[in-house]
C-alpha positions in Angstrom: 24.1 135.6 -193.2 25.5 136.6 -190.0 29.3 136.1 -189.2 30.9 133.9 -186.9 31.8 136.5 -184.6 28.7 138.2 -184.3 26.7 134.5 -183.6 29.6 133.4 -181.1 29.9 136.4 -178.9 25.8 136.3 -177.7 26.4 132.7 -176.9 30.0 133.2 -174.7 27.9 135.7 -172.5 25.2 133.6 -172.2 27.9 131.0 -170.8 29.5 133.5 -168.7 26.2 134.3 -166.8 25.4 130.7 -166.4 28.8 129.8 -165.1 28.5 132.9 -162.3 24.9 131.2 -161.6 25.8 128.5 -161.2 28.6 129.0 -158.7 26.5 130.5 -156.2 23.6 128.2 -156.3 23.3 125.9 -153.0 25.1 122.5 -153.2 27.1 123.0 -156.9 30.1 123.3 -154.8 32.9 120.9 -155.3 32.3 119.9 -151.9 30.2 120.2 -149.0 31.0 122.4 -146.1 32.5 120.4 -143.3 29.6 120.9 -140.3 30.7 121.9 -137.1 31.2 120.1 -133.9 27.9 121.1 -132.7 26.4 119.9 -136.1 27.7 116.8 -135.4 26.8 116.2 -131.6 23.4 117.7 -132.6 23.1 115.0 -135.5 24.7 112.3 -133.2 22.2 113.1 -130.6 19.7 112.3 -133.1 21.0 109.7 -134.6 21.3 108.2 -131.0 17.3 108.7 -130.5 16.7 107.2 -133.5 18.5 104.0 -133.0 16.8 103.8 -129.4 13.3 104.2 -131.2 14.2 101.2 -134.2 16.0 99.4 -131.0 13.3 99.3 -129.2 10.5 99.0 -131.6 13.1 95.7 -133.1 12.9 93.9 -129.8 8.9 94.1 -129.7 9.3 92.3 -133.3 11.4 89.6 -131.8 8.8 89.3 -128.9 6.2 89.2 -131.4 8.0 86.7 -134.0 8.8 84.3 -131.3 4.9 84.5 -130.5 4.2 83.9 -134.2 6.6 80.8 -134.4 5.0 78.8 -132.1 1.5 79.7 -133.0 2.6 78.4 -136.8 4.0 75.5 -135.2 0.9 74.8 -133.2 -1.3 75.5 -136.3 1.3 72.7 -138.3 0.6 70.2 -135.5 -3.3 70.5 -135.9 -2.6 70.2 -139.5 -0.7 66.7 -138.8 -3.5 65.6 -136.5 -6.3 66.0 -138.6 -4.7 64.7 -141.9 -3.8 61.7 -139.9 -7.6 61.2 -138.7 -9.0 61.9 -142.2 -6.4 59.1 -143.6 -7.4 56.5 -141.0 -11.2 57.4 -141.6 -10.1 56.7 -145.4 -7.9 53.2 -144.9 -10.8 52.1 -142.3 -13.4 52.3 -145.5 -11.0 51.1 -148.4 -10.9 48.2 -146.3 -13.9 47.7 -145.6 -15.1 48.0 -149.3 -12.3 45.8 -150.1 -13.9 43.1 -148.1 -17.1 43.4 -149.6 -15.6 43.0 -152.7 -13.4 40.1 -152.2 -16.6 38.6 -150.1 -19.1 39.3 -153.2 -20.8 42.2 -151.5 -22.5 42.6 -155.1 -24.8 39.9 -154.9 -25.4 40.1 -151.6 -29.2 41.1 -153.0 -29.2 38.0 -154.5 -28.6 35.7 -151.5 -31.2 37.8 -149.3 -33.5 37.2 -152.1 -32.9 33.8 -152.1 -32.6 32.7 -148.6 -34.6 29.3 -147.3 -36.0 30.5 -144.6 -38.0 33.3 -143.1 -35.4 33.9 -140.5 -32.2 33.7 -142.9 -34.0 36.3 -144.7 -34.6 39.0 -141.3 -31.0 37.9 -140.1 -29.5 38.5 -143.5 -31.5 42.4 -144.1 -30.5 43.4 -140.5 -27.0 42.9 -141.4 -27.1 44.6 -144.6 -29.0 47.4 -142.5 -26.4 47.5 -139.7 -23.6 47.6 -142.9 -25.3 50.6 -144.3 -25.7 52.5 -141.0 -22.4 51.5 -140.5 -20.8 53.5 -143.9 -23.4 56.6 -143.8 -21.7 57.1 -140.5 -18.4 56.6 -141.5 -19.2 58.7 -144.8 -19.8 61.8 -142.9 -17.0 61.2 -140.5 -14.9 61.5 -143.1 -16.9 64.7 -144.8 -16.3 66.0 -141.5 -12.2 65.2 -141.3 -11.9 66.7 -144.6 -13.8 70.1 -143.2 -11.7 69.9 -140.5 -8.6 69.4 -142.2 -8.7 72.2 -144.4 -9.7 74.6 -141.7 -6.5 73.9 -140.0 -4.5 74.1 -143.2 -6.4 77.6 -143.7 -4.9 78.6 -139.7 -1.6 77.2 -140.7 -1.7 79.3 -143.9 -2.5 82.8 -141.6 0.0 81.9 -139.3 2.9 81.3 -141.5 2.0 84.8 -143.6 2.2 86.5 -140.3 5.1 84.9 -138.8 6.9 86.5 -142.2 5.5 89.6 -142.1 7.0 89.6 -138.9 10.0 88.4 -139.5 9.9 91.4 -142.4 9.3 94.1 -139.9 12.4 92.6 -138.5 14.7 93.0 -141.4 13.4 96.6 -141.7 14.2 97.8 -138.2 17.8 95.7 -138.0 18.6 97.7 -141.6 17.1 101.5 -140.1 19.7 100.5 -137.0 22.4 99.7 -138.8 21.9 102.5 -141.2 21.6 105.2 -138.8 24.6 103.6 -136.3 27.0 104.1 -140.0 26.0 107.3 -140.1 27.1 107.9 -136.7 30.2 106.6 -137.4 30.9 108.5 -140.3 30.3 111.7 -138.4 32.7 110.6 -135.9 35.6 109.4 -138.1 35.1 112.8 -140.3 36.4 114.8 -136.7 39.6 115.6 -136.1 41.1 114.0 -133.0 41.2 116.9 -130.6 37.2 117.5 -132.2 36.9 114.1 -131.1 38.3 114.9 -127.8 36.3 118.1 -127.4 33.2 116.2 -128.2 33.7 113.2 -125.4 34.4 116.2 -123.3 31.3 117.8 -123.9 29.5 114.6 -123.5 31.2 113.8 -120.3 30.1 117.5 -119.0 26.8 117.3 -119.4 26.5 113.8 -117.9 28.3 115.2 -115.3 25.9 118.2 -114.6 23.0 116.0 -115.1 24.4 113.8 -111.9 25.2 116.9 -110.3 21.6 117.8 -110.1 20.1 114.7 -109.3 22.8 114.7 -106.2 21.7 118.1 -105.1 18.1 116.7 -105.5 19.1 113.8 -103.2 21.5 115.4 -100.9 23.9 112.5 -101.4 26.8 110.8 -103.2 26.3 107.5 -101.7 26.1 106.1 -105.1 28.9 107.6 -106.5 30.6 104.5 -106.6 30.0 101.2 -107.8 28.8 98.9 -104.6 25.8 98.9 -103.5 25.0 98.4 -99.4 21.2 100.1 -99.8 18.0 99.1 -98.5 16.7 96.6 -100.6 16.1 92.8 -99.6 15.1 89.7 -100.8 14.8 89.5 -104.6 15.2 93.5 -105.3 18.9 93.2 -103.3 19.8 90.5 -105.6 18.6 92.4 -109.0 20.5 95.6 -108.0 23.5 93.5 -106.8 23.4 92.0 -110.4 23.2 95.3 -112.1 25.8 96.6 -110.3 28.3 93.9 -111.5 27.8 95.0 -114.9 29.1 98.7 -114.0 31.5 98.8 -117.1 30.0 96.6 -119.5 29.3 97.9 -123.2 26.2 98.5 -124.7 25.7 96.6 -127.7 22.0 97.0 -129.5 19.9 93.3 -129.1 22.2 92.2 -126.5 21.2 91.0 -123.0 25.0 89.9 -121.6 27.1 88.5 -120.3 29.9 90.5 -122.2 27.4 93.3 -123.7 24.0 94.6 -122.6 21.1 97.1 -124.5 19.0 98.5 -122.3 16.1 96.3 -121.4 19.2 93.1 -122.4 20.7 94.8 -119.1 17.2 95.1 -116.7 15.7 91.3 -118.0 20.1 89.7 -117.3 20.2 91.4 -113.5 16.2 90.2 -112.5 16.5 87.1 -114.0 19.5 86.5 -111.5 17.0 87.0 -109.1 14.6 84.1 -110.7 12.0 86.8 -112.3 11.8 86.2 -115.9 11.2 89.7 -118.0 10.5 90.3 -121.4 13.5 92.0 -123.7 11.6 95.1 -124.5 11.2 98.3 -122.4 7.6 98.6 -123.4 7.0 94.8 -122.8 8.8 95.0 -119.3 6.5 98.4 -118.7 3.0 96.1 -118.7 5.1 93.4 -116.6 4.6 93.9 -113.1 3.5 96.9 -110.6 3.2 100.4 -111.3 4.6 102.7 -108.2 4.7 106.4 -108.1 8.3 108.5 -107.9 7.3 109.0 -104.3 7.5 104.9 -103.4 9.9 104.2 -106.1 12.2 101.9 -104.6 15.5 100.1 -105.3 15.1 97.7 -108.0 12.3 99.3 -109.6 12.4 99.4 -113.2 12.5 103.2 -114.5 11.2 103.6 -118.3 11.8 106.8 -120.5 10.4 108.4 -124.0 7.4 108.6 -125.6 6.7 106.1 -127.0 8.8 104.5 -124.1 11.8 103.1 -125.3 14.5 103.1 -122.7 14.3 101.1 -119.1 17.3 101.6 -116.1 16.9 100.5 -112.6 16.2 102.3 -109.8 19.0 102.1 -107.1 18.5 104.8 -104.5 18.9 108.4 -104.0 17.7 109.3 -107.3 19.9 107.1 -109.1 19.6 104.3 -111.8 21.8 101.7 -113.2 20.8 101.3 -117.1 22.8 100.5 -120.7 22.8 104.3 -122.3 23.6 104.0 -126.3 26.3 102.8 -128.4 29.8 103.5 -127.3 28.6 103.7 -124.5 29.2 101.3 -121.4 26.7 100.6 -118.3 26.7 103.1 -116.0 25.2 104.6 -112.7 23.1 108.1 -114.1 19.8 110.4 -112.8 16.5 108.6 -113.0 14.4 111.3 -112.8 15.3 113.0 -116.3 13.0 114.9 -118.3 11.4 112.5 -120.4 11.0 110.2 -117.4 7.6 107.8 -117.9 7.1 105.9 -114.6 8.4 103.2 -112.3 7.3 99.2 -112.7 8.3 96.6 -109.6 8.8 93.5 -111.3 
């Protein structure tokens, strides 16, 4: 039998070699290592995108759910209707065999049989041939409410199953937002102030070279500010003048103002000041009015973005558009022409 010793000291190697394994195997450290600043705008950035996408995709829901609501609700009203035709069909015939009852409809053979004359008797079997017209016709009215009746409740079934899986799709997207918009905010909480600081920085730079370039594309700043004193009339001037007044505002995901705008929220508020009613979707409001090419793009003009689209601003002039960016981020004047530009719609 082997000692102790000699069975202990095979076994303390073996754990020696496991433990220096294991320490340089990927993700048995303690703790993760802390990603860099550029990790985090990278992954920011993403998140950003990915939000847009669910954002975007959770507003055609709505559109859609709203459309499912009142097609259940106009399925339900059918319903109504034709169990209230099939129950008057149904009280029209109990009471009319109720009367035939009560007046000895039973025997009503009997007394044909035995009428006096020739013309009780033809006056007598017309009526009892007008009575049974009368119920074969009633008899397949009713067949025929019943038919209809549970057609309807079959189109009222449909409707409701849709109108949840709808409202499911809903749930889903609101969740993927919400998910992706924590992770966000971890990210950002995990920085270090002046990383914080460096990273609004970086942020603000590249907006600023972006405007930079659309200016030099333009050859003017007249838009640098937030008034507006541009070319557009009638129902366009009052769209962009309404835009304009939201220069500030936050962007909040679902919201169409006044206090807090998402992107289409912030293109259906300003046009339905000027009495044109848009849908609050980017790719709803892209099959809502006009198509125009960048080279008659004018003030007012809806700009859309992405592909799939999912991001609208508005055109103001000199190569500029008004729209709501992302969260923590506030309405604001920035290039239209970008590189995932789609196309321009006049509403």
């Amino acid at each position: 039998m082997a000692s102790p010793r000699k069975i202990l000291r095979p076994l303390l190697v073996v754990a020696v070699v496991a433990s220096g394994v294991l320490s340089v195997l990927p993700g048995t450290s303690s703790a993760d290592p802390k990603p860099t600043l550029a990790q985090v705008e990278a992954r920011v950035n993403a998140l950003n995108a990915r939000v847009d996408a669910a954002v975007e995709q959770y507003a055609n829901a709505k559109i859609e759910l709203a459309a499912a609501t009142r097609r259940a609700a106009v399925a339900q009203a059918r319903v109504t209707s034709a169990q209230a035709a099939l129950d008057a069909i149904r009280q029209h015939m109990g009471a009319v065999a109720a009367a035939a009852y009560q007046s000895g409809g039973t025997d009503q053979l009997v007394q044909l049989v035995s009428t006096s004359t020739p013309q009780d008797f033809l006056d007598r079997a017309a009526s009892l041939d007008r009575i049974a017209v009368g119920q074969s016709s009633e008899m397949a009215s009713a067949a025929t409410a019943r038919h209809r009746l549970a057609t309807v409740q079959a189109e009222a079934a449909h409707e409701q199953v849709a109108q949840a899986a709808v409202a499911t799709a809903m749930a889903k997207q609101k969740a993927t937002i919400q998910a992706a918009l924590a992770e966000q905010q971890h990210l950002l909480s995990g920085l270090k102030a002046e990383e914080r600081a460096k990273l609004r920085a970086a942020q603000r730079a590249a907006a600023a070279r972006a405007a930079a370039a659309a200016d030099r594309a333009s050859r003017s700043r007249s838009f640098a500010v937030p008034t507006y004193n541009g070319p557009a009339s009638g129902r366009a001037a009052v769209a962009v003048q309404a835009a304009y007044a939201e220069l500030g505002k936050p962007y909040q995901w679902g919201a169409s103002g006044p206090n807090s705008f998402d992107c289409s929220g912030l293109t259906m508020w300003s046009w339905g000041k000027a009495g044109v009613s848009l849908p609050h979707s980017s790719q709803a409001q892209y099959s809502s009015g006009q198509h125009v090419s960048q080279a008659d793009i004018q003030p007012g003009d809806l700009t859309f973005y992405g592909s799939p689209i999912h991001h609208v601003g508005m055109y103001v002039g000199n190569g500029n558009m008004i729209d709501a960016p992302q969260t923590g981020d506030v309405v604001k004047i920035q290039p239209a022409f970008r590189s995932d530009y789609v196309g321009a719609v006049r509403p």
